[in-house]
N, C-alpha and C positions, 0 to 999 in steps of 0.2 A: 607745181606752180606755173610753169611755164605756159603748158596746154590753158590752165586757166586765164594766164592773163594774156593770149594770146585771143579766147573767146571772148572775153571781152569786148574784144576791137569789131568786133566781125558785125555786130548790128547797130551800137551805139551813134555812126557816122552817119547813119544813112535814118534812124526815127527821130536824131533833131532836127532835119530838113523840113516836115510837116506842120509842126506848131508855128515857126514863123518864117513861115511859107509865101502866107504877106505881104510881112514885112519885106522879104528878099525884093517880092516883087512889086512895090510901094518904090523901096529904094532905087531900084536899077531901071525900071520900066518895062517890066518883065508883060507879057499877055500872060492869059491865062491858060493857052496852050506850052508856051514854055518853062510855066511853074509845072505843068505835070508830068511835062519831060525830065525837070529836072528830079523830081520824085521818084522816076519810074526808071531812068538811066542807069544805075545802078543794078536794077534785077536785071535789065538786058544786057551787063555788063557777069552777072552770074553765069548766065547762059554758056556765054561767047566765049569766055578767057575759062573756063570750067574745061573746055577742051584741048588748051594749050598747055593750061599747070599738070599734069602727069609727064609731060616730057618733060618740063623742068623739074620737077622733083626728081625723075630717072636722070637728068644729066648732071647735076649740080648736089642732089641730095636734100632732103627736107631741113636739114637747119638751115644752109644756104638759102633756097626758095623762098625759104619763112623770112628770113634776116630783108630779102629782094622787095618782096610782099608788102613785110611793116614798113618798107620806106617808103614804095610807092604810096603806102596809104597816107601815112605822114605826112610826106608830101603833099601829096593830095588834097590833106585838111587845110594846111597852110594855105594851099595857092589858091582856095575857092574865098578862102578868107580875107586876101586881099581884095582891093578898092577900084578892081576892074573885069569887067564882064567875062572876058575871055578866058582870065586864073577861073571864072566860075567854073567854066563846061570844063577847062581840061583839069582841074581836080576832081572833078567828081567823077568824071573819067578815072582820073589811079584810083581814086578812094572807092570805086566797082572794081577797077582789076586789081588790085590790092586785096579786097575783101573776097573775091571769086577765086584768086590761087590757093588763100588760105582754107577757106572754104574745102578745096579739094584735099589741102597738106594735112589738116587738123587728122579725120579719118584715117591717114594712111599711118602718122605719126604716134596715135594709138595702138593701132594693131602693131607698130613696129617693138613698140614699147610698154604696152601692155595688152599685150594679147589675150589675156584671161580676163580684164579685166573691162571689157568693150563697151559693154550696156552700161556697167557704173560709169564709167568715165564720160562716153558720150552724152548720158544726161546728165552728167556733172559740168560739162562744157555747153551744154544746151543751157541750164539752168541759168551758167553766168553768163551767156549771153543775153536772154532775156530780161534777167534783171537788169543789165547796164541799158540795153534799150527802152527797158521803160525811166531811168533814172535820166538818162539822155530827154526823153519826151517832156518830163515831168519839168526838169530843170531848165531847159530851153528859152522858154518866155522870163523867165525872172530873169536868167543873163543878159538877154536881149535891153533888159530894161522898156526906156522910153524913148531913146535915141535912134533916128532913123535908121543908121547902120549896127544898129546893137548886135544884129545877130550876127554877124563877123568875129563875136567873142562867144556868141553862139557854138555858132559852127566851129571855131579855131580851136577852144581848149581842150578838147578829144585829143587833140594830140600828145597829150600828158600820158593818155592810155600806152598810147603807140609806143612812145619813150619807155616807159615803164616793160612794156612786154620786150624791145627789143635790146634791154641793158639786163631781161632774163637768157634770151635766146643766143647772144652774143657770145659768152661763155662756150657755149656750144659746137659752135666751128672750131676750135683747137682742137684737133684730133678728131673731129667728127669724119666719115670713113666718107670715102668714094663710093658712088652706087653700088661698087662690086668689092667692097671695103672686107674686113677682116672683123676686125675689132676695135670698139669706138668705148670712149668713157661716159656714161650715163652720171649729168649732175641734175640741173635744172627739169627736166625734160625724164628722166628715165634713173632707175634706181641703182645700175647697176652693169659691170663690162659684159657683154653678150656678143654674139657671131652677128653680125648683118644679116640678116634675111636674103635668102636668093631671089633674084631678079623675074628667074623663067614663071611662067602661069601662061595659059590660056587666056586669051586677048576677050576682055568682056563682053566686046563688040560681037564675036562670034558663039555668046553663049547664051542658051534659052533663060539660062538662068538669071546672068545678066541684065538681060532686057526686062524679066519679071521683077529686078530690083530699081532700074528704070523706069518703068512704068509706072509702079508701086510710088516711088518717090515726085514723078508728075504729078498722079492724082491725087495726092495727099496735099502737093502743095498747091493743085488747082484749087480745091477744097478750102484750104485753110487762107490764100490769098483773097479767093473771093467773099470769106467772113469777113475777115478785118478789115476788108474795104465796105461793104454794102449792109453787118449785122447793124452798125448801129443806122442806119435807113430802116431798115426790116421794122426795128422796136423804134422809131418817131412813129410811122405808119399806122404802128398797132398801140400809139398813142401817148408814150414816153417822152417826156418833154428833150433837145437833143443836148441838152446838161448831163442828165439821166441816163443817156442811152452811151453819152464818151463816159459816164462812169462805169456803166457796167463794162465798157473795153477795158477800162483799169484792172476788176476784178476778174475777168479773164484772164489776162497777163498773171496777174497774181498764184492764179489755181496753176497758171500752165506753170510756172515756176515750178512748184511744189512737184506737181503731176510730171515731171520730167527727170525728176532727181528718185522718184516711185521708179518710175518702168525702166528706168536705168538699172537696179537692182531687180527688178520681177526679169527682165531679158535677161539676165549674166544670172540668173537660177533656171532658168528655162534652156541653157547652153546644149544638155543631152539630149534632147527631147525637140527642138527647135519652137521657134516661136509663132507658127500658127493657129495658138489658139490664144495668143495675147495679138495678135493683131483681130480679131474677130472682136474681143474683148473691148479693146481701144477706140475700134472705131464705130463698133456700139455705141460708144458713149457719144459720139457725135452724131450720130443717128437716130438716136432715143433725144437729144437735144432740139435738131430740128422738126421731129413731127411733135415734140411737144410747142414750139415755138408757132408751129399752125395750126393746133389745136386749144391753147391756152397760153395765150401769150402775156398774161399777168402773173405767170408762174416765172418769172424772168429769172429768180435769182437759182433757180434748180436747171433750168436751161446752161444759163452762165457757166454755172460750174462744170454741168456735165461736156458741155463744149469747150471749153478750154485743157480740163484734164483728157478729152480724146485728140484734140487736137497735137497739145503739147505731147502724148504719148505716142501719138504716129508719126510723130517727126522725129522723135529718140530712135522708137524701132527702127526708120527705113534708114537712117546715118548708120543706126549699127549694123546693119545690113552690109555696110561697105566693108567691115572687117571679120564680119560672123562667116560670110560668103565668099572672101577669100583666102588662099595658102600663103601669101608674104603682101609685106607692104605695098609694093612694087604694084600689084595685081591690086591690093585697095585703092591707090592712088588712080589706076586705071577707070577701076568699075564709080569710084568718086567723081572721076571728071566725066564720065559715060555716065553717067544718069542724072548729075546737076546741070549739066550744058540741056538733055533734054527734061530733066522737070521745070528748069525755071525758065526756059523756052517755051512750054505747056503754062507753065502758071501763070505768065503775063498776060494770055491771051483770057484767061477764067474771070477774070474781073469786068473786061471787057461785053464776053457772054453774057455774063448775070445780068450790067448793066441793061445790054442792047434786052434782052428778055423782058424787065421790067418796064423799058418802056414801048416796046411792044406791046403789052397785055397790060398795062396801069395799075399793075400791082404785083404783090410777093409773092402769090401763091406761086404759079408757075415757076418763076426763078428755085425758089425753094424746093418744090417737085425733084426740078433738075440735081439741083446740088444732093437728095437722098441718092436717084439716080447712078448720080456717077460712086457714090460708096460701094455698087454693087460689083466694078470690077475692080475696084480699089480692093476690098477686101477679098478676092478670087485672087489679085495678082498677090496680094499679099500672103496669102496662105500658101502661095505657092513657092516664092521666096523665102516663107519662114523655116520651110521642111531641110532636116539638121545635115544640109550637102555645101562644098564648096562647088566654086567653077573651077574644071578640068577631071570630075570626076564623070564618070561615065554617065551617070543619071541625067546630071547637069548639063552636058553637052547638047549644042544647039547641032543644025544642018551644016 
């Protein structure tokens, strides 16, 4: 329950920002350059602090971190909630580093604690994350009301999440072990007394392998960034009225739910064997999605689905990546903040591209081109990452 309501938190804060977006900036006198900072502050906040949470997990230990984490987020929500500009930018500030440490802890906190069980779990926390982000979206405008400041009740009551996740986590620091601990009590969080994981691994930074999980987790999130900003453009273009086109994003969310709690169990069956041939599998389905989106773009609803079930699927696999690919937590925690500092680095910039593309060439095709394009080292790095080795094995080892 832990892991779960800790997933929770991790997207909810940051898709109520978009629906009354607005209003934020109706009430404050925000431009419209500063509403899409404010939108976008947070992934550049995934990057940045993605490279700092592995030392903190290593010196404090993941319930600690986590416990640090849900306050800043907390925090976070509160201060942007109040009635002055300034709590805006520096919560949304914690409520990115907040969300970015966790980001890294979740990953390492699985393989610490359930090591067999990486794929289910991962898209067992994927799933509820998703679903509280689109519950967060959905809900948003009703709390907002009709009041100019409504969305301060918006934004603020996320914090119940926080609350809840960290009166689960909390329990956990009694007895929980020093990085180089012995033995710790598994309540909330883990089933059972076990040895702490050793520390030593090969530094992900210096492994091919590594980097191929890096990469792999860039391009997937360039990909799936630049959808969910620009598909529903793509389908007004090709004719969708743009009611039509935020609902088929609903039904996407919906498949990717489903489709993540799937390959969570297909990866933890594919454990002997490694999962190269379900990332091929996966991201087919996002592949098979957009040439049909350029070829028959009234076939939306087979589109939708098959893009959101590969979408949600390749974002299971490369999270499990963090734990299928390492020998201890320690080494998860590492290759976690090594390859979400550089994918969500890479994925800021993809939305960007698509943009500047489109209106370069005054229309989808080209963008879309692209975005097939980049599936072809997406799915090479991928199959190279999927084959059944850790980092510090001899295969694995970089220069």
């Amino acid at each position: 329950m832990g892991i779960l309501a800790i997933a929770a938190n991790l997207r909810a804060a940051i898709t109520v920002v978009g629906p009354v977006a607005d209003e934020v900036a109706s009430d404050l006198g925000l431009p419209a350059s500063q509403v899409s900072l404010l939108v976008s502050l947070p992934l550049l906040c995934f990057g940045a602090f993605a490279i700092l949470a592995p030392r903190l997990t290593a010196r404090w230990g993941i319930e600690a971190t986590s416990m640090v984490a849900l306050t800043a987020l907390g925090v976070g929500i509160v201060a942007r909630s109040l009635p002055w500009a300034g709590f805006l930018w520096a919560g949304t500030l914690l409520v990115g580093a907040g969300i970015a440490t966790l980001n890294v802890a979740l990953p390492a906190l699985v393989k610490r604690d359930f090591p067999h069980m990486v794929g289910r779990l991962t898209g067992a926390y994927s799933a509820t994350q998703s679903a509280f982000a689109a519950v967060a979206a959905v809900v948003a405008v009703p709390l907002a009301g009709t009041q100019p400041s409504g969305w301060r009740l918006a934004f603020g009551v996320w914090v119940g999440l926080t609350l809840v996740a960290l009166g689960l986590v909390a329990p956990q620091l009694r007895g929980a072990p020093r990085p180089r601990g012995a033995l710790r009590p598994r309540g909330a969080l883990g089933p059972r007394m076990v040895a702490a994981a050793p520390v030593q691994g090969r530094a992900p930074w210096r492994s091919a392998l590594g980097w191929q999980v890096a990469c792999y987790m860039g391009l997937q999130s360039t990909f799936y960034y630049s959808v969910i900003t620009w598909w529903p453009s793509v389908e007004t273009a090709a004719g969708f009225t743009p009611g039509a086109a935020g609902a088929h994003q609903g039904v996407l969310q919906v498949v990717g739910i489903v489709a993540s709690l799937v390959a969570g169990r297909l990866i933890d069956r594919s454990r002997s064997r490694g999962q190269s041939g379900l990332v091929m599998a996966f991201s087919g389905l996002s592949v098979v999605a957009v040439v049909g989106e350029l070829l028959a773009p009234g076939w939306w609803a087979v589109w939708i689905v098959l893009l959101g079930a590969g979408t949600a699927s390749v974002f299971v696999t490369a999270l499990s990546f963090f734990g299928l690919r390492t020998e201890n937590h320690a080494q998860a925690a590492a290759l976690s903040g090594m390859a979400q500092a550089f994918g969500y680095g890479l994925a800021a910039l993809g939305p960007v591209l698509i943009g500047a593309l489109h209106d370069a060439t005054l229309g989808w095709g080209v963008p879309l081109v692209v975005l097939l394009a980049m599936k072809v080292p997406e799915i090479v790095l991928g199959m190279l990452a999927g084959r059944n080795r850790v980092i510090g094995s001899v295969a694995s080892a970089g220069p």
